[in-house]
C-alpha positions as CSV (number, residue, x, y, z in Angstrom):
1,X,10.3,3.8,-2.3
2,X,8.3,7.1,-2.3
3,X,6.0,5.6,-5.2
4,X,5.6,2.4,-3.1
5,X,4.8,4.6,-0.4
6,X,2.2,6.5,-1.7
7,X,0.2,3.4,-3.3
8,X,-0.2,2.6,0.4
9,X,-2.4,5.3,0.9
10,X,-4.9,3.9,-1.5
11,X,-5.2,1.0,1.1
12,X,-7.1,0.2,4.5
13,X,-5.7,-2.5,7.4
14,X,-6.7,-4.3,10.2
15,X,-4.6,-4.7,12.6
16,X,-5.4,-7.9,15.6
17,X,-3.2,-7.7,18.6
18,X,-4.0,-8.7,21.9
19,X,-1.5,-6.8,24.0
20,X,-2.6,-3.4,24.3
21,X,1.0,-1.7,24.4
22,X,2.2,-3.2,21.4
23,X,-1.4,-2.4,19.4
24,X,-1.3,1.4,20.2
25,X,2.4,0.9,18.7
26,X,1.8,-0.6,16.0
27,X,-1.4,1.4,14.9
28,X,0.0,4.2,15.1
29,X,3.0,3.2,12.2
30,X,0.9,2.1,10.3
31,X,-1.7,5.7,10.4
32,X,1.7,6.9,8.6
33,X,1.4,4.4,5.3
34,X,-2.6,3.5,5.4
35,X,-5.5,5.4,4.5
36,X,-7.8,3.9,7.0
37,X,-6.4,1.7,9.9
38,X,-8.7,-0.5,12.2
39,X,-8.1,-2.4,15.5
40,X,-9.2,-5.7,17.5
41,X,-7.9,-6.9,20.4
42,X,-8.8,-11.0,19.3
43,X,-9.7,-12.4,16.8
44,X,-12.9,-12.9,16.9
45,X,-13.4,-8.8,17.4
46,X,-10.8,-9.2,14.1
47,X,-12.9,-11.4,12.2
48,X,-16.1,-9.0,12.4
49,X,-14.4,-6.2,11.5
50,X,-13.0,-7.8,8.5
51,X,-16.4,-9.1,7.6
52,X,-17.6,-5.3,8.0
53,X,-14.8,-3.2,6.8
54,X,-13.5,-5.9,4.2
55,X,-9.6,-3.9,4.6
56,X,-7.2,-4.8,2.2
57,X,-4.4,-5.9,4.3
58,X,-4.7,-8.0,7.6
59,X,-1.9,-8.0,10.4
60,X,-2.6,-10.1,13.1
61,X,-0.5,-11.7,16.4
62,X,-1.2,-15.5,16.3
63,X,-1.4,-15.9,20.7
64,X,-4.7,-14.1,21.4
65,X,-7.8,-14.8,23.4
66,X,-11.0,-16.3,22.5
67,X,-10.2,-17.1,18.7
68,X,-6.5,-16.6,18.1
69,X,-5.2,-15.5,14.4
70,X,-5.1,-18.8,13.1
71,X,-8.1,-19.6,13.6
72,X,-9.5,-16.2,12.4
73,X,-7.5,-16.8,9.1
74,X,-8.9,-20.5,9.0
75,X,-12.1,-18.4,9.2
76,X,-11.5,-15.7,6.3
77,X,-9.9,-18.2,4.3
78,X,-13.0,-20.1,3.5
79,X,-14.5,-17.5,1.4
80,X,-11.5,-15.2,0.8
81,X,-8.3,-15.7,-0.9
82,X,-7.1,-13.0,-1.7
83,X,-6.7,-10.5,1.1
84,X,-3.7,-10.3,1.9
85,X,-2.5,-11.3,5.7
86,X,0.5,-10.7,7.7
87,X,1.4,-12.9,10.7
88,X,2.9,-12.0,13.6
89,X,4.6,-14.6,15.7
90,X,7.3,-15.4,18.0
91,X,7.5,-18.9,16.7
92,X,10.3,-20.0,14.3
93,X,10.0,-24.2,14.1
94,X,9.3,-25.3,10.3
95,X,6.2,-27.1,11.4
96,X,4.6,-23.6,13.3
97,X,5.3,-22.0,9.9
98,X,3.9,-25.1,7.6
99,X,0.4,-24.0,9.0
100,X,0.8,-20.4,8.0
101,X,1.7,-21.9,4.0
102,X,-1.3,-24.0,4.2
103,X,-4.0,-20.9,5.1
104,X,-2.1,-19.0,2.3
105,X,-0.9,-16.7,4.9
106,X,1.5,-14.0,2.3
107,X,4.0,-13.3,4.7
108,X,4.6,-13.7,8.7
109,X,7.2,-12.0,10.5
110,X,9.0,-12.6,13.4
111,X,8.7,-10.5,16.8
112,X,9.6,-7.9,18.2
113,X,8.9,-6.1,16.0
114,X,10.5,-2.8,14.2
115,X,9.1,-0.2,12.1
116,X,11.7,-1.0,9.5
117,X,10.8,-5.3,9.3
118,X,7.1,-4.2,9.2
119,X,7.2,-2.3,6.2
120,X,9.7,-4.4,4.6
121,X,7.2,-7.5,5.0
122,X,4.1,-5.5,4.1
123,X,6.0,-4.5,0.8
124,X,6.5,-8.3,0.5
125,X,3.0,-9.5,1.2
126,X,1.3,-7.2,-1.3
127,X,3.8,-8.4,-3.9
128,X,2.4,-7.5,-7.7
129,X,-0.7,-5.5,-6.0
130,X,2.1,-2.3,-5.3
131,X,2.9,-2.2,-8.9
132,X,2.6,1.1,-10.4
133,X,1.4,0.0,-14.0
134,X,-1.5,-2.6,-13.9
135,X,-1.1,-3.7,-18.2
136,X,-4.1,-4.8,-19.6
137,X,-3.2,-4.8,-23.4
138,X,-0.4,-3.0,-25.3
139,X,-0.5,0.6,-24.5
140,X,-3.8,0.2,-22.2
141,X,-2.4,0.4,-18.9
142,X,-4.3,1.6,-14.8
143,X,-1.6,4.0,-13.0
144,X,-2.2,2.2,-9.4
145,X,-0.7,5.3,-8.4
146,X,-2.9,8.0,-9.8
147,X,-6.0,5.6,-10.0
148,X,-6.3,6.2,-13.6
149,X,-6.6,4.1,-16.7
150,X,-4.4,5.5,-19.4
151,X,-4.6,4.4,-23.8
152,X,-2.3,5.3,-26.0
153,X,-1.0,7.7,-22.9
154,X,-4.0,9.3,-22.9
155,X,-6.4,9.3,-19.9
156,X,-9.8,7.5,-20.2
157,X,-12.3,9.2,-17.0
158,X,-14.2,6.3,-15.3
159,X,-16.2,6.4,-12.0
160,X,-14.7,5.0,-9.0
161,X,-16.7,2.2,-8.7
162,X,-15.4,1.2,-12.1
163,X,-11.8,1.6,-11.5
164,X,-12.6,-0.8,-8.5
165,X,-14.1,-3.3,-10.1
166,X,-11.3,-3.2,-12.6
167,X,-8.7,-3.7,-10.0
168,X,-10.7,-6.5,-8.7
169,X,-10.8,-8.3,-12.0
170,X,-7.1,-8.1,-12.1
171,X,-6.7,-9.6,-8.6
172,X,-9.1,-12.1,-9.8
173,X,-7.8,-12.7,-13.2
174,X,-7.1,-16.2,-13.1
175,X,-10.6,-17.3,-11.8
176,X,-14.0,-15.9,-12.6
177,X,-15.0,-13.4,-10.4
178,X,-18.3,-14.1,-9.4
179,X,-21.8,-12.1,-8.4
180,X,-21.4,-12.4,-4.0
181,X,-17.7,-11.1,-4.7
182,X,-18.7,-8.2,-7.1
183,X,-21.7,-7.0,-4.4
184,X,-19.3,-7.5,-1.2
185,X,-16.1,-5.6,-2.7
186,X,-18.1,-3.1,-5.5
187,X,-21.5,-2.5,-3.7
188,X,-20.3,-2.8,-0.4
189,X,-23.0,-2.1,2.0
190,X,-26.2,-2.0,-0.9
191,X,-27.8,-4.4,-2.5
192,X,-26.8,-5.5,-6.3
193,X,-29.6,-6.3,-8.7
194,X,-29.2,-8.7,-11.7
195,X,-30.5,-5.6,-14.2
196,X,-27.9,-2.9,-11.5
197,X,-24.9,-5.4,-13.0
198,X,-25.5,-5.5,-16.5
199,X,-26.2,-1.4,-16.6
200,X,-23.2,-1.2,-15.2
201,X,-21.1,-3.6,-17.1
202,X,-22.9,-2.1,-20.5
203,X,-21.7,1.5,-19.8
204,X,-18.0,0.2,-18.1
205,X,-17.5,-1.4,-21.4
206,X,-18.8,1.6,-23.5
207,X,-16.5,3.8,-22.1
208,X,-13.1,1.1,-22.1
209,X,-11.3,1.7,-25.7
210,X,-10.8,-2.4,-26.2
211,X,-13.0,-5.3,-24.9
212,X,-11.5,-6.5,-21.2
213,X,-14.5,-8.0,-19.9
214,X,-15.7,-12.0,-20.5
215,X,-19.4,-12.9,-19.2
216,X,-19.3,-16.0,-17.8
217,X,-23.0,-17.2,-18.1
218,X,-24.7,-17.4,-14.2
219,X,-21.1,-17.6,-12.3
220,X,-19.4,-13.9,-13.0
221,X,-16.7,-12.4,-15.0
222,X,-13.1,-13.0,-16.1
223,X,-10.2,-10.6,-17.6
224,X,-9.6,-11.4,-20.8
225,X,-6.1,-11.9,-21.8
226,X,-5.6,-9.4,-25.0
């Protein structure tokens, strides 16, 4: 658990809750696991924060004003699979919870809520991600812990930038990741240039010890399975 606990560090999360009381509560769990935690009171404040803060995990009530969380997930679901989001609801009927399977919603949990159900479920949600050894190929292996890609047990140095995109590739690896993903998740808040990409991919792949990388010509790149 300590392990697990300590990999949460390494991630931001949004958290959309329209009572004010139960927010503050829940924000301030969540400061204890999180890096970076961020706050909206509905979901439309929750979908432009996503948009600007793009957090790796989303919790969000369902019952809020002006665009409630399914509708916000509807939203962030048209262009984003893989973040992961947490529902909170006080619903229970099979048909209430069908909706949340078909938005791809990882896990929802039930209120109230405890300290001890929420980190169970966000263990749950983030699934494979929490792993502490991301393999690549036999004996090349990225310590989600430390943040550091190990061969042959020893350490290979890369930029942060590059460990990211490497983490993004795995979350992506079965489906090309493509350019507006690679500038939104790796460049952030700048602008990526065609001739920026290739430098960057040219010297990411000078410094990796065995090919990972497949261009895929004018869509992105893939993992390659080695």
């Amino acid at each position: 658990m300590e392990d697990i606990l300590n990999q949460l560090k390494n991630y931001t999360v949004l958290c959309v809750e329209d009572e004010d009381g139960i927010r503050k509560r829940l924000v301030n769990t969540l400061k204890y696991y999180f890096s970076e935690v961020y706050e909206a009171s509905n979901g439309e404040e929750g979908y432009y924060l996503y948009y600007d803060k793009r957090p790796n995990l989303i919790i969000s009530d369902i019952e809020m004003p002006e665009k409630n969380g399914i509708e916000m997930a509807e939203e962030i679901r048209k262009d984003d699979l893989t973040t992961t989001i947490i529902m909170l609801t006080a619903y229970s009927n099979e048909e209430y919870l069908l909706n949340l399977i078909n938005l791809n919603i990882n896990h929802y949990i039930l209120k109230p809520i405890v300290s001890e159900n929420l980190l169970n479920g966000i263990i749950k949600a983030l699934g494979n991600k929490l792993e502490k050894k991301i393999v690549f190929a036999e004996r090349l292996y990225f310590d989600t812990q430390k943040r550091e890609l190990f061969y042959k047990d020893e350490l290979i140095p890369l930029r942060k930038r590059e460990k990211d995109f490497l983490l993004l590739l795995n979350e992506n690896k079965d489906k090309v990741l493509v350019y507006s993903t690679i500038e939104e998740y790796i460049w952030k808040d700048k602008i990526m240039s065609t001739s920026a990409l290739k430098t960057f991919i040219k010297e990411l792949r000078q410094r990796l010890p065995l090919d990972l990388i497949i261009n895929v010509h004018q869509e992105g790149y893939k993992l390659k399975n080695l």
